[in-house]
C-alpha positions in Angstrom: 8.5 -76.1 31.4 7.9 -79.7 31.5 9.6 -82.2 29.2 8.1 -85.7 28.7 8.5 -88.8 26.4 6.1 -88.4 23.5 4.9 -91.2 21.0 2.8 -91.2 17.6 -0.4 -89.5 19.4 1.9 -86.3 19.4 2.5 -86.1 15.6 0.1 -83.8 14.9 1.6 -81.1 17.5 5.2 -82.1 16.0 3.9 -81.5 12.9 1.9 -78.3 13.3 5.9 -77.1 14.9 7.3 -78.2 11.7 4.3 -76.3 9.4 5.2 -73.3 11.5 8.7 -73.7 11.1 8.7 -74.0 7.3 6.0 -70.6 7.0 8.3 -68.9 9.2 11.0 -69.7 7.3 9.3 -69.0 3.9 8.0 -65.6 5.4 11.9 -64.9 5.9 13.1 -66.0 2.4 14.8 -69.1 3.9 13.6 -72.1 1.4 16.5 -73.1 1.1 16.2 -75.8 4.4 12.7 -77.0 4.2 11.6 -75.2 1.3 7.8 -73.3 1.6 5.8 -76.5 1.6 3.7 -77.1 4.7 5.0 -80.7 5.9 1.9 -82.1 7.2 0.8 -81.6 3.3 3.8 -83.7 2.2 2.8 -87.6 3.2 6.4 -88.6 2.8 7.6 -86.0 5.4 4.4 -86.8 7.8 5.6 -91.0 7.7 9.6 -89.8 7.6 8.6 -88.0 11.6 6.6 -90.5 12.5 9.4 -93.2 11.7 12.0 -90.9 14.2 9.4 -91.2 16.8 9.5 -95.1 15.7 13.4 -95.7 15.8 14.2 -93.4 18.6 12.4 -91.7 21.8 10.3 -88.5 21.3 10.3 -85.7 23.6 7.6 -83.4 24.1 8.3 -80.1 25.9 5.5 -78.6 27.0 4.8 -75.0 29.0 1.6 -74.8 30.6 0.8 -78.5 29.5 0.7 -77.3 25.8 3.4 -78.9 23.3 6.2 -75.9 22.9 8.7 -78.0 21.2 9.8 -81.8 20.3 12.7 -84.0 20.1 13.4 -87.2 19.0 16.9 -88.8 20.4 18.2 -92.4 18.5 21.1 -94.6 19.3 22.3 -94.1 15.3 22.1 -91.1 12.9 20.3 -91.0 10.2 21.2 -93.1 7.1 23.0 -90.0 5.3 25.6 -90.0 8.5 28.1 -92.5 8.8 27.9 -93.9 12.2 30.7 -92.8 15.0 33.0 -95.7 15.8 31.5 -95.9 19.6 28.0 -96.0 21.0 26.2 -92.5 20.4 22.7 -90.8 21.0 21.5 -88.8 17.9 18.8 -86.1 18.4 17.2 -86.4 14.2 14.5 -83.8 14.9 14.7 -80.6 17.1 12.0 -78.5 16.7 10.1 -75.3 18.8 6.8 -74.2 18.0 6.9 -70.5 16.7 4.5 -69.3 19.6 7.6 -70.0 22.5 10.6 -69.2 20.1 13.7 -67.1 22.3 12.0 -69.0 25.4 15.0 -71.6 25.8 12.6 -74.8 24.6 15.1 -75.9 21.9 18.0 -75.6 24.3 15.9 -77.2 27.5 15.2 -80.3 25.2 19.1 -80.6 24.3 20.2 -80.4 27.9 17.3 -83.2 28.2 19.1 -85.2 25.1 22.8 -85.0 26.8 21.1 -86.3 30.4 19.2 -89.0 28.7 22.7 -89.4 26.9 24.9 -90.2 30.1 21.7 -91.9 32.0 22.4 -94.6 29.1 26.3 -94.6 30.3 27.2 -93.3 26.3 29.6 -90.7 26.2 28.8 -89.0 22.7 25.6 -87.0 21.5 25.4 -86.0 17.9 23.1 -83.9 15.7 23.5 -82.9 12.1 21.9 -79.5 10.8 21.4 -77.2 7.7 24.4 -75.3 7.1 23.1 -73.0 5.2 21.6 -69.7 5.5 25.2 -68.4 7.0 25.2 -71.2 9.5 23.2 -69.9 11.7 21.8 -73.4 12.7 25.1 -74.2 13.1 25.8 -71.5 15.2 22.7 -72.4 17.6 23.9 -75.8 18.4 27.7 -74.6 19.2 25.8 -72.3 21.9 24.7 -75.4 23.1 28.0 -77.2 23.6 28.4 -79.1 19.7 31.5 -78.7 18.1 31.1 -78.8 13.9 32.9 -82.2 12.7 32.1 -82.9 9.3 30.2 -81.4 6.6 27.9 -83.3 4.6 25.3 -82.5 1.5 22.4 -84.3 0.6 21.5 -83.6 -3.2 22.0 -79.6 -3.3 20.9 -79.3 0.2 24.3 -78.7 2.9 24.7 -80.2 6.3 26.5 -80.3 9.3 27.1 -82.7 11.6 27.9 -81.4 15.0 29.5 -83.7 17.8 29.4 -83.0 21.8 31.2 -84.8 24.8 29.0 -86.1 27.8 30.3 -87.2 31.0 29.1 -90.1 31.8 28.9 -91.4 35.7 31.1 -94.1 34.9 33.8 -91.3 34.7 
C-alpha cells in the first residue's frame, strides 16, 4: 500500500468510495448515517468533498496503484465542532472503497494522519464520527488510539467527536 497526497482530480475515486459506502450501508439497513442516496447523485455532497480536499490535504491510498481509500486531514474541524483550545489536525473524511475493506486501508491512512500530525509539531489529532448504529464507528476509531470526548448531533443525526494524543519531536 502506497499513500499519497491527492487533490480534486481524485474526486471521482473519493466519490465512487463514498457511493459504495452508502449501498453497502443501505444493503445492511444502516440509513441512518448517509442515508441510501448515492452521493455523487447529490451535488451538495459532491461540492461539500470537494471543499475538504479545498480546506485541508487529501490522501489517496492506493494498493496496486488503484485508489483503496481517501482521507482528508485540516488544521480545524468542521463548522459543527467547536475548535480545541490548541492547534489540532482534523481528519473530516475517512473513507475505504468496499473492494479492500478488512485490508487495514482505513487504519494505514490514520497512522498516515497522526505522522502528518507530529511532522507539523501539533500534538492533537481529532475526528468526529456517527455514533449511531451501536457505535460501531466509534468503536473503530478507539481501535485506532481516539478516545470519545464529546458527543454532538446534527439535526436527528448523532456524532462523536473522538480525540487522540501525538507525540510530537519537540517532546
Amino acid at each position: 500500500m502506497r499513500i499519497r497526497e491527492g487533490d480534486l482530480d481524485d474526486l471521482p475515486a473519493i466519490m465512487a468510495m463514498l457511493d459504495g459506502a452508502v449501498a453497502w450501508l443501505d444493503a445492511s439497513g444502516r440509513t441512518g448515517q448517509w442515508g441510501s442516496e448515492p452521493f455523487s447523485d447529490q451535488p451538495g455532497r459532491v461540492e461539500g468533498i470537494a471543499e475538504k480536499i479545498r480546506e485541508g490535504t487529501a490522501w489517496i491510498a492506493e494498493v496496486d496503484g488503484t485508489p483503496a481509500g481517501a482521507m482528508t486531514l485540516a488544521p480545524a474541524p468542521p463548522h459543527y465542532v467547536q475548535p480545541a483550545a490548541e492547534p489540532e489536525r482534523y481528519v473530516t473524511l475517512l473513507v475505504t472503497s468496499r473492494s479492500y475493506a478488512g485490508l487495514g486501508v482505513g487504519s494505514a491512512l490514520l497512522a498516515h494522519a497522526r505522522e502528518e500530525t507530529r511532522r507539523a509539531g501539533v500534538g492533537l489529532l481529532r475526528v468526529d464520527c456517527y455514533a449511531g448504529s451501536e457505535g460501531r464507528l466509534v468503536d473503530y476509531y478507539r481501535r485506532n488510539g481516539f478516545e470519545p470526548t464529546e458527543p454532538f448531533t446534527v439535526g436527528e443525526w448523532p456524532g462523536q467527536v473522538l480525540a487522540q494524543r501525538v507525540r510530537t519531536s519537540s517532546e
